[in-house]
C-alpha positions, -999 to +999 in steps of 0.1 A: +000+000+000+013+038-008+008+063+016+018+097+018+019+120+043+013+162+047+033+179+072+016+211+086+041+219+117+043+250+133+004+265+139+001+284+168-034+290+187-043+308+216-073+300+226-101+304+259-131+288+263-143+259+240-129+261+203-137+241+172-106+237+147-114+231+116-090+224+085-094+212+049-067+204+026-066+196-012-048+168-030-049+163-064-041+124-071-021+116-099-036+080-105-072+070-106-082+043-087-093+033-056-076+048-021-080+040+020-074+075+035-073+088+068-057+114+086-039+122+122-038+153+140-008+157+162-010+187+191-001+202+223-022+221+245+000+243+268-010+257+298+011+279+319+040+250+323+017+223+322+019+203+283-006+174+271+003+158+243-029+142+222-030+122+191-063+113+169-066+096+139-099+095+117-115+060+106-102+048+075-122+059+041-125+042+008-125+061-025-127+056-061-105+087-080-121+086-117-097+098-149-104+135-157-119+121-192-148+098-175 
């Protein structure tokens, strides 16, 4: 299986209260066929010297990429 992977490092938030983060990003696929894709979110959430680390990953999705002709 291929995978590929887009780095996004650096994005700084300062936040209060609840927050929803939301992000898209566009890929253009060189092949057609069909794909499993998912994605992980990596952050920190600092506060004052306290640091949590989380990790979440989305459930894995099937697609079918069709030729730009069909």
């Amino acid at each position: 299986m291929n995978s590929l992977a887009i780095h996004d490092m650096g994005l700084v938030r300062t936040v209060s209260g609840s927050i929803l983060v939301e992000e898209d990003y566009i890929y253009n696929f060189k092949e057609p066929g069909t794909y499993i894709i998912s994605a992980v979110a990596e952050f920190s959430w600092i506060q004052g010297d306290e640091r949590s680390s989380y990790s979440l990953e989305t459930e894995l999705k099937r697609i079918t990429v069709a030729s730009k002709s069909e």
